[in-house]
N, C-alpha and C positions, 0 to 999 in steps of 0.2 A: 495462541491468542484466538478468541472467537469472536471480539469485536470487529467492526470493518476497520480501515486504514483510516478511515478519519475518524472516528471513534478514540483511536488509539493514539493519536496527534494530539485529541483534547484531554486523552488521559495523562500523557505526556506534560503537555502545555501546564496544567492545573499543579499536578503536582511539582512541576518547579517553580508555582506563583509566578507563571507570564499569564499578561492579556492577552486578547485575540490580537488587537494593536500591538503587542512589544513583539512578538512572536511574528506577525506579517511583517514587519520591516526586516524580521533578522532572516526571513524566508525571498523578501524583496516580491511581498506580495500586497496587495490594499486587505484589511481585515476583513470585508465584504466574501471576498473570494476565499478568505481563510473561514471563517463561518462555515459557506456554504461546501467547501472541503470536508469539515467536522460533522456537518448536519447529512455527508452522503447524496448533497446535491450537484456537486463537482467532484471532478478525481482528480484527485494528488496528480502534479508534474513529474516522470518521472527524473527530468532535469536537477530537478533541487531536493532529489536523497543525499545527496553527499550533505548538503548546506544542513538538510534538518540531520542527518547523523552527527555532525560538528558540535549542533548547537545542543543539541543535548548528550552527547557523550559516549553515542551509540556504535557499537561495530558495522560499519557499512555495508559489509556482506551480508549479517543478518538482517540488518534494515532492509534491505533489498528484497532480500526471501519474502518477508512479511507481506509486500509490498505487491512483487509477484502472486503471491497467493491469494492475496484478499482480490486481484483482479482477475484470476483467474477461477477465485469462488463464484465473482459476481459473474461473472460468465457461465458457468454451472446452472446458476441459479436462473440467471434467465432465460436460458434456453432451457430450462426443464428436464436437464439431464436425468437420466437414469444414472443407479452404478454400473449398469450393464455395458453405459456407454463409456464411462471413465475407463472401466475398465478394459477393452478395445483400444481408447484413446492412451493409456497407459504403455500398452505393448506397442501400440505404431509409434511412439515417443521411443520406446526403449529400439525400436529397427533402428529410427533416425539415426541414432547414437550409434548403430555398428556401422551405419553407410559411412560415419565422419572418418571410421580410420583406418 
């Protein structure tokens, strides 16, 4: 997916015919806040991935993933990462994982 996370909610939202309104009450959110979710002005909660995996039908694990990623793109992206750095960032993520076991 190379949209953002809220991008992806409005691509969601549309194609099963909800409003910004039917969609915020089923997320237990005002549609103001669901907008500016969609529009990249807010980030998603990550409290109510379960709720939105529910309501549209989605594997929670992958929901999750996506969700992880596009915030961890935005983070890339603003801090102006190089690949030089990911790539660094990659290997001291892979140590982390031999310290856990």
């Amino acid at each position: 997916m190379k949209e953002t996370f809220g991008e992806y909610i409005r691509l969601l939202r549309t194609e099963k015919g909800l409003t910004l309104t039917q969609l915020a009450a089923q997320l237990d959110l005002d549609s103001a806040n669901l907008s500016k979710i969609e529009n990249g002005k807010r980030d998603f909660d990550e409290k109510r991935l379960d709720r939105l995996a529910m309501v549209f039908e989605l594997n929670p694990k992958e929901l999750h993933n996506e969700y992880i990623s596009d915030r961890l793109a935005k983070q890339i992206y603003e801090m102006n990462c190089s690949t030089e750095i990911l790539k660094v960032a990659e290997e001291k993520a892979e140590y982390r994982r031999t310290l856990k076991k």
